[in-house]
HTML snippet that shows the backbone in 3Dmol.js (N, CA, C, O; Angstrom):
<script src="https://3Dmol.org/build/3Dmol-min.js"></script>
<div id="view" style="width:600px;height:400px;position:relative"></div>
<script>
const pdb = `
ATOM      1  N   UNK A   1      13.552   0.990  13.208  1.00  0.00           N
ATOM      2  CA  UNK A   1      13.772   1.754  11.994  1.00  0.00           C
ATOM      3  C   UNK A   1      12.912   1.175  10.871  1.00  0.00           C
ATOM      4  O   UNK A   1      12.789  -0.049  10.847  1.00  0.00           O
ATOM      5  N   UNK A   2      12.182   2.061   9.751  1.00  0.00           N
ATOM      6  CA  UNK A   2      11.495   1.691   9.300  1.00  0.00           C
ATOM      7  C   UNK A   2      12.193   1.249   7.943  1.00  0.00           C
ATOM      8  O   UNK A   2      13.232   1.845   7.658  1.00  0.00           O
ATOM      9  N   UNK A   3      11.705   0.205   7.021  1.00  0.00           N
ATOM     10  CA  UNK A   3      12.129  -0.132   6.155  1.00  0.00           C
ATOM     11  C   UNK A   3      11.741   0.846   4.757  1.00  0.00           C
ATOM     12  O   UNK A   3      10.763   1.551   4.512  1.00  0.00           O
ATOM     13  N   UNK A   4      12.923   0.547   4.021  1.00  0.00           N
ATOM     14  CA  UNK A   4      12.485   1.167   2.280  1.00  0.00           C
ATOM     15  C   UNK A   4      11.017   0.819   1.427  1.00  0.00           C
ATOM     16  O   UNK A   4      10.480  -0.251   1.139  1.00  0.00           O
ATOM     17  N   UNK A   5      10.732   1.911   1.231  1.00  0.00           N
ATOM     18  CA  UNK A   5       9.217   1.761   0.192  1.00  0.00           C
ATOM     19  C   UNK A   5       9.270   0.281  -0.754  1.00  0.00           C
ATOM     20  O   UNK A   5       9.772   0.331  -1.877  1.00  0.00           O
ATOM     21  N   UNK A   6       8.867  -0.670  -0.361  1.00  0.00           N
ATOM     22  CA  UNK A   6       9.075  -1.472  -1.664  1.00  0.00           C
ATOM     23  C   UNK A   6       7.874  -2.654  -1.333  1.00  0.00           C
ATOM     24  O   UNK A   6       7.644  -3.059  -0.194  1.00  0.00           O
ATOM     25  N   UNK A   7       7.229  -3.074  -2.441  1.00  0.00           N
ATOM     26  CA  UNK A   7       5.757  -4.444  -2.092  1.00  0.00           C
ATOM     27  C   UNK A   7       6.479  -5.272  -2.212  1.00  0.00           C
ATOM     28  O   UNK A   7       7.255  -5.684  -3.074  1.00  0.00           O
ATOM     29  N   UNK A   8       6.016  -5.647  -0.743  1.00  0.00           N
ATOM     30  CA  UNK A   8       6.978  -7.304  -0.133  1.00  0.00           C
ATOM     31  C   UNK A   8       6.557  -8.593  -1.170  1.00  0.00           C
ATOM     32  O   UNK A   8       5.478  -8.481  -1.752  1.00  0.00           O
ATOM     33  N   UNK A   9       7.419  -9.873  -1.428  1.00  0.00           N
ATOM     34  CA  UNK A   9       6.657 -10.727  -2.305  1.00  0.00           C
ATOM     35  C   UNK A   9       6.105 -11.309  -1.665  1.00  0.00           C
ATOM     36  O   UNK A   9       5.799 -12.222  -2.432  1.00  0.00           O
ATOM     37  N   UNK A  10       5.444 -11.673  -0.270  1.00  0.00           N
ATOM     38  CA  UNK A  10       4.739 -12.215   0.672  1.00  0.00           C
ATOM     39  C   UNK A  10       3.486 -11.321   0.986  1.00  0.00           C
ATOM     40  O   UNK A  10       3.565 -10.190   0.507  1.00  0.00           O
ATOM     41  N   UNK A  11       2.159 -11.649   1.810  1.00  0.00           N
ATOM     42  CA  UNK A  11       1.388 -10.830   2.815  1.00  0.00           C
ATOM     43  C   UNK A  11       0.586  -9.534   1.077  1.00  0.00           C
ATOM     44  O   UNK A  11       0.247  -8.379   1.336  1.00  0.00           O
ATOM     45  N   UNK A  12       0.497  -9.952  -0.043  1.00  0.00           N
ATOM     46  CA  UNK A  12      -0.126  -9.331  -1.070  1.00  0.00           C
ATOM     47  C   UNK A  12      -1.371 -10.216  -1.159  1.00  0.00           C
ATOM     48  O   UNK A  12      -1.665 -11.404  -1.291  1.00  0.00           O
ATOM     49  N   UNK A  13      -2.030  -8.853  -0.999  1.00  0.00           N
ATOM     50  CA  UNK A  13      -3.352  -9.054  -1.225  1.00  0.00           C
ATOM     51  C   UNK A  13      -3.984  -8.720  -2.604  1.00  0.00           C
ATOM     52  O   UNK A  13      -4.892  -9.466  -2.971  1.00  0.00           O
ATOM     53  N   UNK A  14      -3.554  -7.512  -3.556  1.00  0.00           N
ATOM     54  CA  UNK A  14      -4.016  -6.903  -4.916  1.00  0.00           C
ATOM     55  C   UNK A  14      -2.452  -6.667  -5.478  1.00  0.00           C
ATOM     56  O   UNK A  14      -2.086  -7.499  -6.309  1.00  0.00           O
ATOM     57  N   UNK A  15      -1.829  -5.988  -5.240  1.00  0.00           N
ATOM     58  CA  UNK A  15      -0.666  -4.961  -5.529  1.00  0.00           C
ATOM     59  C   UNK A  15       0.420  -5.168  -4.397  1.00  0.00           C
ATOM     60  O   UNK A  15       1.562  -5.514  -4.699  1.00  0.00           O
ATOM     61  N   UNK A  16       0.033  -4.945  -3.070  1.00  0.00           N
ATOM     62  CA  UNK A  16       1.452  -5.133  -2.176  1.00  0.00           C
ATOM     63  C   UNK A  16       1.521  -3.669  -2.083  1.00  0.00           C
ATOM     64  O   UNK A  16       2.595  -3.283  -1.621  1.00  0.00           O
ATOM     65  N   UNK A  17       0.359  -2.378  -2.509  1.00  0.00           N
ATOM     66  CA  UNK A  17       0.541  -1.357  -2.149  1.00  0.00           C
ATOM     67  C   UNK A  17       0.585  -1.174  -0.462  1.00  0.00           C
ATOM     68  O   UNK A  17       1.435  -0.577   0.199  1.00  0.00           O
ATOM     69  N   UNK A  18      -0.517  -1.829  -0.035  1.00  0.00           N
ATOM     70  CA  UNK A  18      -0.985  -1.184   1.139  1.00  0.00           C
ATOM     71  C   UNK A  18       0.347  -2.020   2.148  1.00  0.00           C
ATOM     72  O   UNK A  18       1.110  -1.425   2.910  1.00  0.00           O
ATOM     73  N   UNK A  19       0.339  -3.251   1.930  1.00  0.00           N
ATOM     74  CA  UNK A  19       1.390  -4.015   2.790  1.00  0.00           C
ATOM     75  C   UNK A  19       2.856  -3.024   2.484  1.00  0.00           C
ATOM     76  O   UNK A  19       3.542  -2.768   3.474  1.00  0.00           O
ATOM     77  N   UNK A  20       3.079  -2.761   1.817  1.00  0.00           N
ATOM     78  CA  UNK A  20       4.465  -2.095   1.620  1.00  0.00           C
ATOM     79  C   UNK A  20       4.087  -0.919   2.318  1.00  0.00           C
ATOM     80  O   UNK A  20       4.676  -0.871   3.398  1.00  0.00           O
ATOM     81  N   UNK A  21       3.351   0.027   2.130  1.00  0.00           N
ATOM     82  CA  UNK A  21       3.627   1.041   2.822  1.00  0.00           C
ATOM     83  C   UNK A  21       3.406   1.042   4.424  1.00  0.00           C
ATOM     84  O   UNK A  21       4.114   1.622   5.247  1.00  0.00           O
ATOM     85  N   UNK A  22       2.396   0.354   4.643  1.00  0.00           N
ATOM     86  CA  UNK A  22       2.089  -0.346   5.979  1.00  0.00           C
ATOM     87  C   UNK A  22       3.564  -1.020   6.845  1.00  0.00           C
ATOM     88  O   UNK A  22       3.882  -0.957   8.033  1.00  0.00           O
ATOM     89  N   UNK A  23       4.232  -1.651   5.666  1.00  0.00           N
ATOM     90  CA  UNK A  23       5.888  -2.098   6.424  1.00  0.00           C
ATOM     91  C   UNK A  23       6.708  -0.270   6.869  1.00  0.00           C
ATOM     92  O   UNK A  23       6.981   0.299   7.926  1.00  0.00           O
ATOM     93  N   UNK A  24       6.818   0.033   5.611  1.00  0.00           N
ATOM     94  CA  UNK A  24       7.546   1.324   5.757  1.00  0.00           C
ATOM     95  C   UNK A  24       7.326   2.239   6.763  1.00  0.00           C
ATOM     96  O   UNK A  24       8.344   2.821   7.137  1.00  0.00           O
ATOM     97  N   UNK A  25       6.105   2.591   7.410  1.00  0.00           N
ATOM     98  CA  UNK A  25       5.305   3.328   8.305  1.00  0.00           C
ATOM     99  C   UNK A  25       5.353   2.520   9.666  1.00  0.00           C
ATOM    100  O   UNK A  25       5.504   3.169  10.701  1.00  0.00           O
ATOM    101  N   UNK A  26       5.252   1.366   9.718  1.00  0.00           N
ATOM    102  CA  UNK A  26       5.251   0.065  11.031  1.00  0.00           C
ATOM    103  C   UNK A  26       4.030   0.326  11.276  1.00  0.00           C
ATOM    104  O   UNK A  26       3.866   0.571  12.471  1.00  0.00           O
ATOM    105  N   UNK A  27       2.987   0.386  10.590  1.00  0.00           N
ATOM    106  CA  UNK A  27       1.684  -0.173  11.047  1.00  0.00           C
ATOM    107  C   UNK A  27       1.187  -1.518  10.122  1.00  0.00           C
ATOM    108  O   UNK A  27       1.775  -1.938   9.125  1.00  0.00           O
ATOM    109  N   UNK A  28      -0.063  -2.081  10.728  1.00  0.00           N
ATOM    110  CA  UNK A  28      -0.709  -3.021  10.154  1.00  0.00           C
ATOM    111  C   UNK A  28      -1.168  -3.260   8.987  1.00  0.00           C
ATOM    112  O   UNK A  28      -2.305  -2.837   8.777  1.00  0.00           O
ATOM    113  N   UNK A  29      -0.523  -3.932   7.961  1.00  0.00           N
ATOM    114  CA  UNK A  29      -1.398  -4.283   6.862  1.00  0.00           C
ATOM    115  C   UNK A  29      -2.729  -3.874   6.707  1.00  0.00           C
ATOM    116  O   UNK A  29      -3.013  -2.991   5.898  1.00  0.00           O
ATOM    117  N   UNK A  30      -3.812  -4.581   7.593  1.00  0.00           N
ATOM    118  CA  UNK A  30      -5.113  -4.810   7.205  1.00  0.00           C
ATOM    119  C   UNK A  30      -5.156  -2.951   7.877  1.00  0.00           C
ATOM    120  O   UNK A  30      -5.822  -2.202   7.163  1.00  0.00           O
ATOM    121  N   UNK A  31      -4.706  -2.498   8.739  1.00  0.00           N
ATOM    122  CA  UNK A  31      -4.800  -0.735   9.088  1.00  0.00           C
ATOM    123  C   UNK A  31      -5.121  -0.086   7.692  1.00  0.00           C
ATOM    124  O   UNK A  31      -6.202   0.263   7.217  1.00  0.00           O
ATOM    125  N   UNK A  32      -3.668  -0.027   7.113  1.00  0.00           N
ATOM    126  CA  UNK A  32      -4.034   0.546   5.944  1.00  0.00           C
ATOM    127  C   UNK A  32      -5.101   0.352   4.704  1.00  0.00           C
ATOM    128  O   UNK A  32      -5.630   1.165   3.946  1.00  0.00           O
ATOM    129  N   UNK A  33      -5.192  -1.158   4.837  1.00  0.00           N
ATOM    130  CA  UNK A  33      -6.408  -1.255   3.751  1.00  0.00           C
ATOM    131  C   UNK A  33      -7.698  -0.533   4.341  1.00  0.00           C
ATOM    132  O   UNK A  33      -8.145   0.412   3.690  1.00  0.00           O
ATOM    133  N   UNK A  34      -8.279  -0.875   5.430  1.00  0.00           N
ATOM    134  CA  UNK A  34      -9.316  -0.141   5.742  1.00  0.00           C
ATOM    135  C   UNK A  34      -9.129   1.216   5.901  1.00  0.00           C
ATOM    136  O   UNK A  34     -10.082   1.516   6.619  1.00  0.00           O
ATOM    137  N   UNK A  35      -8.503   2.233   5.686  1.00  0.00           N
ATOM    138  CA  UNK A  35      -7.653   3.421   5.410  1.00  0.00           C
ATOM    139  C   UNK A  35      -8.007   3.524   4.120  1.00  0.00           C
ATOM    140  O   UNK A  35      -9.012   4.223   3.993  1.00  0.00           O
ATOM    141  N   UNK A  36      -7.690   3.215   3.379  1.00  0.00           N
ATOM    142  CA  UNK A  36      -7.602   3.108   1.923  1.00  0.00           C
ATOM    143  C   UNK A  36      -9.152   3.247   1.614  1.00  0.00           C
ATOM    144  O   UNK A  36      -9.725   4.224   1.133  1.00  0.00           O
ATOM    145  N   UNK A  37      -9.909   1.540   2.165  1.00  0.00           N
ATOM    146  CA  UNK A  37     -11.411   1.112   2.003  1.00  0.00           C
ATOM    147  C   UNK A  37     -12.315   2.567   2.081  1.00  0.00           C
ATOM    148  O   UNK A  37     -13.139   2.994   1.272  1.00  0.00           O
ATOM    149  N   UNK A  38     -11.800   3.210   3.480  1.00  0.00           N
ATOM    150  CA  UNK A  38     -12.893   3.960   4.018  1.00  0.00           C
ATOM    151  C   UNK A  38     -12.192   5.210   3.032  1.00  0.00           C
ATOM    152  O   UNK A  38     -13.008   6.006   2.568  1.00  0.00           O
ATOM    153  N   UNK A  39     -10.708   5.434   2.680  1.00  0.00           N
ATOM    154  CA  UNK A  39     -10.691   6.846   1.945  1.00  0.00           C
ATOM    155  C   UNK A  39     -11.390   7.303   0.681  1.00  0.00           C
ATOM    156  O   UNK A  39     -11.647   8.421   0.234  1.00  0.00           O
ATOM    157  N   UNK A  40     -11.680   5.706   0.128  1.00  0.00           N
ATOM    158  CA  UNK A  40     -12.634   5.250  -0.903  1.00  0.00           C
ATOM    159  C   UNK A  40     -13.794   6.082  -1.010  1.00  0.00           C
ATOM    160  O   UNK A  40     -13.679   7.219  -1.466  1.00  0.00           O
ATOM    161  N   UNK A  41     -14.856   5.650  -0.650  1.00  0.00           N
ATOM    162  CA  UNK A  41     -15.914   7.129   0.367  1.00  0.00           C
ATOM    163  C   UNK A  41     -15.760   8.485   0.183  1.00  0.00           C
ATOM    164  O   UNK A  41     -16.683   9.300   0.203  1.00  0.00           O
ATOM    165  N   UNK A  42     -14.293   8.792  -0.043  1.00  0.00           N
ATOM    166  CA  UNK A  42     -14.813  10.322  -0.145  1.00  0.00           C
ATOM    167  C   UNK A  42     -14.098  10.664  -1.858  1.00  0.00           C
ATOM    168  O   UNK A  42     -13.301   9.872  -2.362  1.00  0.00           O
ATOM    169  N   UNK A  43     -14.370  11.440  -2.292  1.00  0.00           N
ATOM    170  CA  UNK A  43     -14.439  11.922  -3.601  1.00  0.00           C
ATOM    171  C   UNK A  43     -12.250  12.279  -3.802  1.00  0.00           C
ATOM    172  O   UNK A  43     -11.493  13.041  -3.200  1.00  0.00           O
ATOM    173  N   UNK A  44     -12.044  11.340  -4.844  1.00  0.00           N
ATOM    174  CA  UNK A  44     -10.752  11.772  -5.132  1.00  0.00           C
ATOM    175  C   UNK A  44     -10.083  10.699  -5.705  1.00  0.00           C
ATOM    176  O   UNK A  44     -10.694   9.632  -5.759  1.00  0.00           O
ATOM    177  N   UNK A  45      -8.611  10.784  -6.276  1.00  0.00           N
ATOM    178  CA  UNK A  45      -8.636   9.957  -6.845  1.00  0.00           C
ATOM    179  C   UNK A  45      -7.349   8.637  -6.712  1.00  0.00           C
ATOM    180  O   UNK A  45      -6.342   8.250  -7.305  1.00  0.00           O
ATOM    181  N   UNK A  46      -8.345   8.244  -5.290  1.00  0.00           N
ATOM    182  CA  UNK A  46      -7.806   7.051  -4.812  1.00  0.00           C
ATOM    183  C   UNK A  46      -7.416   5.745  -5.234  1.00  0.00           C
ATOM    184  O   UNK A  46      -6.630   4.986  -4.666  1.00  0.00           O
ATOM    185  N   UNK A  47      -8.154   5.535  -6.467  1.00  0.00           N
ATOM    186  CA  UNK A  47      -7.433   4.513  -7.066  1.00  0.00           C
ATOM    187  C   UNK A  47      -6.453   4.875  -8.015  1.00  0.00           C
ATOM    188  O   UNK A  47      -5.614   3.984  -8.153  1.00  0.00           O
ATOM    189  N   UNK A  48      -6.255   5.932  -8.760  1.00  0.00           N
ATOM    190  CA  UNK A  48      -5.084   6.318  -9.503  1.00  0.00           C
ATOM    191  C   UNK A  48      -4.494   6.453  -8.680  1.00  0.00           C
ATOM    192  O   UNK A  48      -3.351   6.546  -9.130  1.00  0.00           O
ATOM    193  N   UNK A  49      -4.462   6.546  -7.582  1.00  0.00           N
ATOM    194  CA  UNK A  49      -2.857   6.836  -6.713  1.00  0.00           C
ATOM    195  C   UNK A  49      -2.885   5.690  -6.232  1.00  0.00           C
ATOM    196  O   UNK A  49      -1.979   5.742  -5.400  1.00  0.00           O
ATOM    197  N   UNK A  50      -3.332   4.634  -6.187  1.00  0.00           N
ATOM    198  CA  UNK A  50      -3.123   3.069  -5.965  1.00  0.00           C
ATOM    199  C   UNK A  50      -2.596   2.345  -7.231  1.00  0.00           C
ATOM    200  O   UNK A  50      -1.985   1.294  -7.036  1.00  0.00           O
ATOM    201  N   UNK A  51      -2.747   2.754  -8.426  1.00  0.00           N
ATOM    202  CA  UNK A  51      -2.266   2.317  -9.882  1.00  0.00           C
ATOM    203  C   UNK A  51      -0.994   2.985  -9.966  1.00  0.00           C
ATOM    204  O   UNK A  51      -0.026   2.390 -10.441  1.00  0.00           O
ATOM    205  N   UNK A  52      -0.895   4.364  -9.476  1.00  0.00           N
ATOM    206  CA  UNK A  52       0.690   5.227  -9.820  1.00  0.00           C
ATOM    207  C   UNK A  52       1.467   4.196  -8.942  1.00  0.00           C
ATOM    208  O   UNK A  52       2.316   3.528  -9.533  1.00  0.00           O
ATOM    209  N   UNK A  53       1.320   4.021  -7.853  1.00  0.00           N
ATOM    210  CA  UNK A  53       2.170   3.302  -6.673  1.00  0.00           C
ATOM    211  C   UNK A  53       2.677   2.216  -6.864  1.00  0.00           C
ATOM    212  O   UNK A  53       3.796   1.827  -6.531  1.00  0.00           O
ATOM    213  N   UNK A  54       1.488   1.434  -7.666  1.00  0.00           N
ATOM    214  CA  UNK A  54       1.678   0.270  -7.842  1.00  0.00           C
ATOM    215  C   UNK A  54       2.966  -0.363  -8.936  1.00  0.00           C
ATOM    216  O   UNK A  54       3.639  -1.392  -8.891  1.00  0.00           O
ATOM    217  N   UNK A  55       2.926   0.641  -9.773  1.00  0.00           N
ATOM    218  CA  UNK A  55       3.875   0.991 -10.823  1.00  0.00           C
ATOM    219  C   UNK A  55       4.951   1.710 -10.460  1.00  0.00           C
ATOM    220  O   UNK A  55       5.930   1.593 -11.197  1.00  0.00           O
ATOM    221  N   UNK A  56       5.048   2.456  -9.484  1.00  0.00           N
ATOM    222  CA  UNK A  56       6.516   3.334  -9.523  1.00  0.00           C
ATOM    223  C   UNK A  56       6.957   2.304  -7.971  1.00  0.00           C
ATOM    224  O   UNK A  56       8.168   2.292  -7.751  1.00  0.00           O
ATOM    225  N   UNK A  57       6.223   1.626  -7.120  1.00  0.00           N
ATOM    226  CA  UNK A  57       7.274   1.022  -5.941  1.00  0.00           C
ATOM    227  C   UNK A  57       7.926  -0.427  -6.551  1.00  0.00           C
ATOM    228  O   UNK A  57       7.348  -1.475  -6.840  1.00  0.00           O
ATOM    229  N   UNK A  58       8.657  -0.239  -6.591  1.00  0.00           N
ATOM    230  CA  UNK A  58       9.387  -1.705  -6.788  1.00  0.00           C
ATOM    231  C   UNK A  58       9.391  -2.732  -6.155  1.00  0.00           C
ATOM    232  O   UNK A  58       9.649  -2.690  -4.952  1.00  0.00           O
ATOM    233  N   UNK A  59       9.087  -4.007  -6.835  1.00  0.00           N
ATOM    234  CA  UNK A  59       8.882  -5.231  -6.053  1.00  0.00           C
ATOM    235  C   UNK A  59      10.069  -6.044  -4.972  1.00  0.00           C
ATOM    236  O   UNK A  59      11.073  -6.499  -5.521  1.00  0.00           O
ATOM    237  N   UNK A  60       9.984  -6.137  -4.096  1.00  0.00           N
ATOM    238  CA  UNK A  60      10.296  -7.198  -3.301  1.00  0.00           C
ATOM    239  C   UNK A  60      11.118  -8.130  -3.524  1.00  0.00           C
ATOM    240  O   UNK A  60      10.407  -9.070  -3.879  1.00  0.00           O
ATOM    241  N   UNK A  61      12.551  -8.574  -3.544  1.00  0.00           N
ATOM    242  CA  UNK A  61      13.230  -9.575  -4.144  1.00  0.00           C
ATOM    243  C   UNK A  61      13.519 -10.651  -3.858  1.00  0.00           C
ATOM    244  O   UNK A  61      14.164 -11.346  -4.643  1.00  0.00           O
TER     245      UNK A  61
END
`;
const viewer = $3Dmol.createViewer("view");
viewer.addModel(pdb, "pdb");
viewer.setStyle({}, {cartoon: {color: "spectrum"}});
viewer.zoomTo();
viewer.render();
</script>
């Protein structure tokens, strides 16, 4: 079962975006960053939705 949306206080690399959602989903940390890296590449606006996230998931306790 997958866990609640939230950036772990461990395994942060910038934000704890990608590791948190990466927990929530049960895939790999470094999966999603290169996910992210390569969604980078195409036109949109991937880092505001890395800044919204970063701000609306709640930290890790």
């Amino acid at each position: 079962m997958a866990s609640t949306l939230v950036r772990p206080s461990g395994g942060r690399w910038i934000g704890g975006v990608c590791a948190g959602l990466a927990r929530r989903f049960g895939m790999s940390p470094n999966t999603v960053r290169l996910i992210f890296v390569i969604s980078c590449l195409l036109p949109g606006p991937q880092f505001i939705a890395y800044i919204v996230l970063w701000v609306v998931m709640p930290s890790e306790r």
